[in-house]
MOPAC internal coordinates of N, CA, C and O (Angstrom, degrees):
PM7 1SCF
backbone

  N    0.0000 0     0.00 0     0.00 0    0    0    0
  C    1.4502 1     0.00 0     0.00 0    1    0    0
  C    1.5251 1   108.72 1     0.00 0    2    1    0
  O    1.2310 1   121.83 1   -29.10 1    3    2    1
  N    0.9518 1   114.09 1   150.90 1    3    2    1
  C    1.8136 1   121.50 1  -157.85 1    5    3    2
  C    1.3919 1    91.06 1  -142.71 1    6    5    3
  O    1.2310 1   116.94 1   -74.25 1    7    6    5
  N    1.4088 1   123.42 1   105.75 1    7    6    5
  C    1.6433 1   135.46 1   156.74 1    9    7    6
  C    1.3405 1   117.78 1   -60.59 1   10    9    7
  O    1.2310 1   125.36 1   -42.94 1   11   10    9
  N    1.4938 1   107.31 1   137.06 1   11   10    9
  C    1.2787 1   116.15 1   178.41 1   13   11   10
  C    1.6011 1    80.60 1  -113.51 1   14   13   11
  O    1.2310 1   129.05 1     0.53 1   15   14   13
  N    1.6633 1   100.17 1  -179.47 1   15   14   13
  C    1.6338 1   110.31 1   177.79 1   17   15   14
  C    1.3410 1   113.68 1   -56.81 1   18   17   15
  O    1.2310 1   109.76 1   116.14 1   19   18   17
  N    1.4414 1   136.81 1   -63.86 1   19   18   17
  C    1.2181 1   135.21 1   151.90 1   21   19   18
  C    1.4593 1   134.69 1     1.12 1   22   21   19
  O    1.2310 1   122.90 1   108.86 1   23   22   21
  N    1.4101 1   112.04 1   -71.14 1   23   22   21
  C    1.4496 1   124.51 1   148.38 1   25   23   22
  C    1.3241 1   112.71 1   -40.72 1   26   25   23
  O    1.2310 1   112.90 1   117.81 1   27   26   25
  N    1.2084 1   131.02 1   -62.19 1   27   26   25
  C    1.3597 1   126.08 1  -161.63 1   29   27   26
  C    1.4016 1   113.93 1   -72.60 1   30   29   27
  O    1.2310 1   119.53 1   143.25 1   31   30   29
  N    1.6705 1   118.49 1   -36.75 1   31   30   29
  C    1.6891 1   130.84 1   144.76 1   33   31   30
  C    1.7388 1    98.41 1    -5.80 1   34   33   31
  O    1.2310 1   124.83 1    77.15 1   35   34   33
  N    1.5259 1   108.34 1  -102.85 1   35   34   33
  C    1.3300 1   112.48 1   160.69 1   37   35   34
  C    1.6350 1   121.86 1     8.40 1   38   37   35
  O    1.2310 1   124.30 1   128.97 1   39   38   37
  N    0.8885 1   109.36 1   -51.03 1   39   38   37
  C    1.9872 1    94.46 1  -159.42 1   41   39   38
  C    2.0558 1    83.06 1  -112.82 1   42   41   39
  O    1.2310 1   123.48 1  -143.03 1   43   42   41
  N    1.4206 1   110.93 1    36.97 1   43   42   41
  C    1.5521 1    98.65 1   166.27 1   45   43   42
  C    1.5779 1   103.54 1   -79.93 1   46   45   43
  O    1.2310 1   126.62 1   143.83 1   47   46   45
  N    1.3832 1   104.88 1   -36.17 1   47   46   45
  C    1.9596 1   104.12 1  -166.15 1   49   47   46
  C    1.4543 1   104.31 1   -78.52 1   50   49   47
  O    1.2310 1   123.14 1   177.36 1   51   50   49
  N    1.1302 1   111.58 1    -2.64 1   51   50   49
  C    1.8894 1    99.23 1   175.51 1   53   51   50
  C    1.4175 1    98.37 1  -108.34 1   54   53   51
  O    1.2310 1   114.32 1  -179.91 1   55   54   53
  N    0.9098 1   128.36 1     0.09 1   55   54   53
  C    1.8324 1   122.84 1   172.51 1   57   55   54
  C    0.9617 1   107.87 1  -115.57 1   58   57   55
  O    1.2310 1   113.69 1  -165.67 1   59   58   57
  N    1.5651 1   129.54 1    14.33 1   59   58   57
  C    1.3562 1   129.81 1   176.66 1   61   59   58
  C    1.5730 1    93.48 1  -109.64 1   62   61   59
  O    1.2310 1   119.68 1   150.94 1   63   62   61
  N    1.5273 1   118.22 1   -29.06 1   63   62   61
  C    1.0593 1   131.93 1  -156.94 1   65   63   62
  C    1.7728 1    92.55 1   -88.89 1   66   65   63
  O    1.2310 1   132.61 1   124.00 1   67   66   65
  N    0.9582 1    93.25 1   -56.00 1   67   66   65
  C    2.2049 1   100.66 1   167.78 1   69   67   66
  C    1.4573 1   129.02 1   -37.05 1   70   69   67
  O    1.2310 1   129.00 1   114.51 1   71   70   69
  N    1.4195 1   100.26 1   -65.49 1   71   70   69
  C    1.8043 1   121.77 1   154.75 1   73   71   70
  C    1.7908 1   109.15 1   -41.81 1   74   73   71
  O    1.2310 1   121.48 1   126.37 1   75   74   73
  N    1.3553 1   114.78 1   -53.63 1   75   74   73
  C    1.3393 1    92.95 1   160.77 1   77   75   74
  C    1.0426 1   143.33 1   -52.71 1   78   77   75
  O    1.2310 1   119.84 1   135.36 1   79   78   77
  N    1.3265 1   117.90 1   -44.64 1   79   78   77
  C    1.1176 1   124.26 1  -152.25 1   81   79   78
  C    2.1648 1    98.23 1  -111.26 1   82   81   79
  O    1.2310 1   119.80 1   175.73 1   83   82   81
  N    0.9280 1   117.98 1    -4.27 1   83   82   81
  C    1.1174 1   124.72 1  -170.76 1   85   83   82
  C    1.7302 1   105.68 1  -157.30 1   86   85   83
  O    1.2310 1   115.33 1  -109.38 1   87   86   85
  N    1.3223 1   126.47 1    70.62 1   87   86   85
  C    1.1974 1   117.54 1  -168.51 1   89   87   86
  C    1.5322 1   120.91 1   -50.43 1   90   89   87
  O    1.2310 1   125.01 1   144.44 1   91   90   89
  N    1.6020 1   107.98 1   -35.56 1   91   90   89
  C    1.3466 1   128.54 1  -169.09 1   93   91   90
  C    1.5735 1   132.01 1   -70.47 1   94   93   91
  O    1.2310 1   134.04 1   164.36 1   95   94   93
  N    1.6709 1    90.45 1   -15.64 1   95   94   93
  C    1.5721 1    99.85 1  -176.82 1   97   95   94
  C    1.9945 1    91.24 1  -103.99 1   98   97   95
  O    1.2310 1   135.41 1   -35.49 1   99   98   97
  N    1.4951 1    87.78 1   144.51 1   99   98   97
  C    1.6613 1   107.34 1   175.36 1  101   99   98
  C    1.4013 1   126.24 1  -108.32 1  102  101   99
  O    1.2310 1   121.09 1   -17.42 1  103  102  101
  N    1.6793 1   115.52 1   162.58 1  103  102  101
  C    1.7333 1    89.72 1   167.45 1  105  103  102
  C    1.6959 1   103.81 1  -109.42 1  106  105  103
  O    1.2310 1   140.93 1   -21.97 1  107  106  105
  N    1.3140 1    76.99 1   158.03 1  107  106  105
  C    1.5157 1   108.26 1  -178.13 1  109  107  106
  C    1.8130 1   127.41 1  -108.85 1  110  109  107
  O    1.2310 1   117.71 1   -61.07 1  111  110  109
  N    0.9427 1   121.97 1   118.93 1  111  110  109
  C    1.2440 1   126.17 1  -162.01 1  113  111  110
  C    2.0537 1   108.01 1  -116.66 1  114  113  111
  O    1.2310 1   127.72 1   -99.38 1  115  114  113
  N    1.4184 1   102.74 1    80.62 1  115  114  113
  C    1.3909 1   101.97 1  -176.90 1  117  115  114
  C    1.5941 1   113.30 1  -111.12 1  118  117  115
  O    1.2310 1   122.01 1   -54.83 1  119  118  117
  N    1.2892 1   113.75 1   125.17 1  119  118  117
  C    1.5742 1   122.57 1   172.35 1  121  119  118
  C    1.7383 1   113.79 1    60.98 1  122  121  119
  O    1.2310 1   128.25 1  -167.55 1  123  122  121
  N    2.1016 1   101.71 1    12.45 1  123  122  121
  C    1.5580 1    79.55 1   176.82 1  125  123  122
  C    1.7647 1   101.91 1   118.10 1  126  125  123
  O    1.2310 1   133.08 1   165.25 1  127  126  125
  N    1.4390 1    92.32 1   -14.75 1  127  126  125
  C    1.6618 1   102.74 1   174.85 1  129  127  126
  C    1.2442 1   130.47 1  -115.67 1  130  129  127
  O    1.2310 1   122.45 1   -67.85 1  131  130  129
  N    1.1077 1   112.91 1   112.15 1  131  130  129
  C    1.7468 1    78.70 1  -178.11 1  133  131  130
  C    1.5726 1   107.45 1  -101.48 1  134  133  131
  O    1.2310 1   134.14 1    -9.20 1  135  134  133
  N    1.8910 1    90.25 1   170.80 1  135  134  133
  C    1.8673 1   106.71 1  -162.66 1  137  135  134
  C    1.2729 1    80.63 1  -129.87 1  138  137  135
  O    1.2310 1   125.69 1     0.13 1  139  138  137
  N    2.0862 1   106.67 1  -179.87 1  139  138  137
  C    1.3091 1   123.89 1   170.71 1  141  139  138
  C    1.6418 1    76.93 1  -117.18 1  142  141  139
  O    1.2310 1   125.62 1   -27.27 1  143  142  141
  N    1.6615 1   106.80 1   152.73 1  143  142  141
  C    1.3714 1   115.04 1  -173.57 1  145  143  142
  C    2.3269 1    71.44 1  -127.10 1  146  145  143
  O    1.2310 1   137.90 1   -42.95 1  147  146  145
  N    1.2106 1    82.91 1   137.05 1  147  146  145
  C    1.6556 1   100.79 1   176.67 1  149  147  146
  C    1.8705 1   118.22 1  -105.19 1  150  149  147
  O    1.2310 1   120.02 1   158.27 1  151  150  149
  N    1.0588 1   117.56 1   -21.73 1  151  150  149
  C    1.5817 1   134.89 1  -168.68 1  153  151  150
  C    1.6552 1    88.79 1    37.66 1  154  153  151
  O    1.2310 1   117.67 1  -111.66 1  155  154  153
  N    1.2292 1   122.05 1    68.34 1  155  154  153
  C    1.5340 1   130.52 1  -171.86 1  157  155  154
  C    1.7387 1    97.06 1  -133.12 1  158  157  155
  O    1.2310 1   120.17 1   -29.91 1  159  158  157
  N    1.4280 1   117.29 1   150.09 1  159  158  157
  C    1.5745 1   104.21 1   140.47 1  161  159  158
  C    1.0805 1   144.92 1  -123.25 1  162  161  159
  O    1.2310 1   131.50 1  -161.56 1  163  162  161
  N    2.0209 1    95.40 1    18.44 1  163  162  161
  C    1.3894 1   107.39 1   149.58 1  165  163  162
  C    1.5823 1   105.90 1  -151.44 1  166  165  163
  O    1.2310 1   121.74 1    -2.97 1  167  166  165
  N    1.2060 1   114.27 1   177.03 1  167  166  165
  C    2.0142 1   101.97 1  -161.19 1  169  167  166
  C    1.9303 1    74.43 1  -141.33 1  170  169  167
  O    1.2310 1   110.04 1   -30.51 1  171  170  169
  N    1.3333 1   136.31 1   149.49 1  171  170  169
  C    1.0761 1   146.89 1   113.27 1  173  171  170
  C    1.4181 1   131.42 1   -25.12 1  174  173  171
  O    1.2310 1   118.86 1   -78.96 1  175  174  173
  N    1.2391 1   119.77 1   101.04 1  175  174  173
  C    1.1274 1   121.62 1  -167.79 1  177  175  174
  C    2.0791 1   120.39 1   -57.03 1  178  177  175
  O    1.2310 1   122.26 1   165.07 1  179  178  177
  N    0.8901 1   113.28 1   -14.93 1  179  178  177
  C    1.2003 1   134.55 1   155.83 1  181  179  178
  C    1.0858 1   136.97 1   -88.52 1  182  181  179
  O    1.2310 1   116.08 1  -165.17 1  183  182  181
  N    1.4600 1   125.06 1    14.83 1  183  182  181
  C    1.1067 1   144.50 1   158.37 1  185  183  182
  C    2.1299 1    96.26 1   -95.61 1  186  185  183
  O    1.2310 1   120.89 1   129.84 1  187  186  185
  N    1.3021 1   115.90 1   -50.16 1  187  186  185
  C    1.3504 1   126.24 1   169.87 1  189  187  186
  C    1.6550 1   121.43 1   -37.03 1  190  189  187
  O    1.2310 1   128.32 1   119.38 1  191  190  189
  N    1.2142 1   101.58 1   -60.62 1  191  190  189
  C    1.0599 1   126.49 1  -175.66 1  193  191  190
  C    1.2259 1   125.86 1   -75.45 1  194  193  191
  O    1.2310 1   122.72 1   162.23 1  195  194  193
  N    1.2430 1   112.39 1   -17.77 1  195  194  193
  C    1.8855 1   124.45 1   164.41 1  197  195  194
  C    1.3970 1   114.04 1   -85.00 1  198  197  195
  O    1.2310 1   110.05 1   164.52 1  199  198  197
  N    1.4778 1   136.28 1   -15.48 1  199  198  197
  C    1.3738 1   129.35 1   111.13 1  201  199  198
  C    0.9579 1   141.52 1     9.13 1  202  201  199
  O    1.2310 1   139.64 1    78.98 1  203  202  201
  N    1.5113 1    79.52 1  -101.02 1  203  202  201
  C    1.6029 1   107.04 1  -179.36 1  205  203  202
  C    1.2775 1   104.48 1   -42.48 1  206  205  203
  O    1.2310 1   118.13 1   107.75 1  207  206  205
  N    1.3405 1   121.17 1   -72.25 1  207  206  205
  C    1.3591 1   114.26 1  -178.30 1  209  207  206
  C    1.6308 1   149.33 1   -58.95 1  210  209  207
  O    1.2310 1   131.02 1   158.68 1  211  210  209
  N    1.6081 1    96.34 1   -21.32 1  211  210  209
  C    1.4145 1   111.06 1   166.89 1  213  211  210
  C    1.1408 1   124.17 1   -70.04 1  214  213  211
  O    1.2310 1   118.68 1   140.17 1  215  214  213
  N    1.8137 1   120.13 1   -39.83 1  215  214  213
  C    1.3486 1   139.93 1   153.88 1  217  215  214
  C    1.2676 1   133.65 1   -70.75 1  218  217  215
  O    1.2310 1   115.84 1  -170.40 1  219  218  217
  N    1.3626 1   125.50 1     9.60 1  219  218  217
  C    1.6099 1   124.67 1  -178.65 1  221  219  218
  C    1.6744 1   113.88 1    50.55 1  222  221  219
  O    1.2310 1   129.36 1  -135.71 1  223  222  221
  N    1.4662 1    99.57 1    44.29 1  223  222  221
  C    1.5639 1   109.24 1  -176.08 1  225  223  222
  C    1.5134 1   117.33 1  -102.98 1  226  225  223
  O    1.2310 1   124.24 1   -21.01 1  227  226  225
  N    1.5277 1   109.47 1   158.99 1  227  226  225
  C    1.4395 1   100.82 1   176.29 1  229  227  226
  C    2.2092 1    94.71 1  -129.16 1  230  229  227
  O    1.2310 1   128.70 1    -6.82 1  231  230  229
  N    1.1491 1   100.85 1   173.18 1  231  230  229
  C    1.2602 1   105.14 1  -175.09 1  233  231  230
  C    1.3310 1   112.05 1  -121.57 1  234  233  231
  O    1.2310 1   116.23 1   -83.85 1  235  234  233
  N    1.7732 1   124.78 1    96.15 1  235  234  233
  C    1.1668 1   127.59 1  -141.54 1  237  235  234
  C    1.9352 1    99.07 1   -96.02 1  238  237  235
  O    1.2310 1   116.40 1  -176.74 1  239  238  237
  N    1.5239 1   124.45 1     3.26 1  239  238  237
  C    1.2713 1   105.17 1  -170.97 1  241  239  238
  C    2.0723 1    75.83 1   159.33 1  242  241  239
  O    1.2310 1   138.93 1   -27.52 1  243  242  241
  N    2.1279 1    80.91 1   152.48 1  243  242  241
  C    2.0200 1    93.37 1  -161.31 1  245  243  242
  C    1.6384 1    68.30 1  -143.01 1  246  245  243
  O    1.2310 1   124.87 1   -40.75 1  247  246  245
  N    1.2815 1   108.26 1   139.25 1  247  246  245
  C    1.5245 1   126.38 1   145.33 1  249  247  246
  C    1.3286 1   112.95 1  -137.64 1  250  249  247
  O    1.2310 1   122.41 1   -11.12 1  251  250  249
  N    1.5987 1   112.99 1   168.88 1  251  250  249
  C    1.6815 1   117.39 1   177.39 1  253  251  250
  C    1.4999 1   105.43 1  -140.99 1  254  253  251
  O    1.2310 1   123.94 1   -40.29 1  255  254  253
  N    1.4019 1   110.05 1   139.71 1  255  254  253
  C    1.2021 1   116.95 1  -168.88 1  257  255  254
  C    1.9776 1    93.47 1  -119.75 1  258  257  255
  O    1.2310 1   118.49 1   -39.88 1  259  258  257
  N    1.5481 1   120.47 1   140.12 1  259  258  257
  C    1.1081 1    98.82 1  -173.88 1  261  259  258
  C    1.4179 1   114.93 1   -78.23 1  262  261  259
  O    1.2310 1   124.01 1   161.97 1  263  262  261
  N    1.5326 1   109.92 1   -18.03 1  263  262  261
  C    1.7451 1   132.41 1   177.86 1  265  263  262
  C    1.6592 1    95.57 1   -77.90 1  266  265  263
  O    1.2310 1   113.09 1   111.95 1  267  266  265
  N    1.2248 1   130.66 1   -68.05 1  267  266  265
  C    1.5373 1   106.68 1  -158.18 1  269  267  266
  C    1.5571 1   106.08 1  -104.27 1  270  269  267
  O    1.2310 1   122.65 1  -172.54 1  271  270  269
  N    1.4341 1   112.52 1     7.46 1  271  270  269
  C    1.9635 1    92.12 1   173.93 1  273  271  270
  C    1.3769 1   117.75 1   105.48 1  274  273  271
  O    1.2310 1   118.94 1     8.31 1  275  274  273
  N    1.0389 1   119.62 1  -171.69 1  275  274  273
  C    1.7200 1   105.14 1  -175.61 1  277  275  274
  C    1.5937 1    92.99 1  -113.79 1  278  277  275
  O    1.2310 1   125.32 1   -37.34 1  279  278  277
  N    1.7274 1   107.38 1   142.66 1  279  278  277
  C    0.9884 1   119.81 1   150.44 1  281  279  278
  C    1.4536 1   138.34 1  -104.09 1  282  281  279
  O    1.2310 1   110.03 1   -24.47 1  283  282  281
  N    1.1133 1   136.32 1   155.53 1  283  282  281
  C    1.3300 1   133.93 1  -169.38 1  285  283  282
  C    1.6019 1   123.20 1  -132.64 1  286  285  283
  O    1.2310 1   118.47 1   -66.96 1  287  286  285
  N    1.3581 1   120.52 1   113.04 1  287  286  285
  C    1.9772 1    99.38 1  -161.90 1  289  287  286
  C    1.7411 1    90.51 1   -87.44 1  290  289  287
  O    1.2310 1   134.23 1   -24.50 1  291  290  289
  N    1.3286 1    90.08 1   155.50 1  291  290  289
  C    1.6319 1    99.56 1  -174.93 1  293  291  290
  C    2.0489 1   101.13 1  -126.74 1  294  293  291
  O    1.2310 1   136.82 1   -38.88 1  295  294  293
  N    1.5790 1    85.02 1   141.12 1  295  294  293
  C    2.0854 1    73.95 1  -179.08 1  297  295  294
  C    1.3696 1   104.95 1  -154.30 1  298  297  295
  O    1.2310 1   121.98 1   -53.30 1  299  298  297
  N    1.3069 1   113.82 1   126.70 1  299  298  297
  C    1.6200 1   143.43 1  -174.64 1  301  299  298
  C    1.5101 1    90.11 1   -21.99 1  302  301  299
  O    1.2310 1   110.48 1   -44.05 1  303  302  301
  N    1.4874 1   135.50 1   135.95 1  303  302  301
  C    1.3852 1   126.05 1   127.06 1  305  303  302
  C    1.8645 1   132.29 1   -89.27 1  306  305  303
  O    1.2310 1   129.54 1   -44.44 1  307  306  305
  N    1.2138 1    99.22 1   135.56 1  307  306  305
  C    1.4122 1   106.03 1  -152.30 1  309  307  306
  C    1.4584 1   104.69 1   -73.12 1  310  309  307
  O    1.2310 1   121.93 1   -66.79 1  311  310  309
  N    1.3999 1   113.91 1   113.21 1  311  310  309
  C    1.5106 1   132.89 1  -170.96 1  313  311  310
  C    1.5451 1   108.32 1   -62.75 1  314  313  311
  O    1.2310 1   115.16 1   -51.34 1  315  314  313
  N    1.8164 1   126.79 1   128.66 1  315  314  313
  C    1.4186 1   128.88 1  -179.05 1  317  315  314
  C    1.2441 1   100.71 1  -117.62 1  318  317  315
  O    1.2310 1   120.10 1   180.00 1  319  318  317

């Protein structure tokens, strides 16, 4: 999936909602995806998952960088 501005509109209330609640983690916008970048080198999985769930999100891919932290791509699930 490839964001246009519109799309990306969309994920303002969960990164506003992130910044609250996690000032330290950022968003990240790679190749068309976006991630939460954590500068963490490990995140509580329940910190993840209260997300996920508040936002109708799924978690499409986790990497860790030992310099910037773990990132995580996050992506809309399509509401029926």
């Amino acid at each position: 999936m490839n964001l246009n501005e519109k799309n990306l509109e969309e994920y303002d209330e969960i990164f506003d909602f992130i910044v609250s609640n996690h000032p330290d983690w950022e968003k990240l916008i790679t190749d068309g995806h976006v991630k939460v970048k954590t500068n963490q080198d490990k995140v509580q999985f329940i910190h993840i998952e209260q997300i996920t769930q508040k936002f109708n999100l799924r978690i499409t891919d986790i990497s860790y960088s030992d310099y910037y932290g773990i990132f995580f791509g996050i992506e809309k699930l399509e509401t029926i």
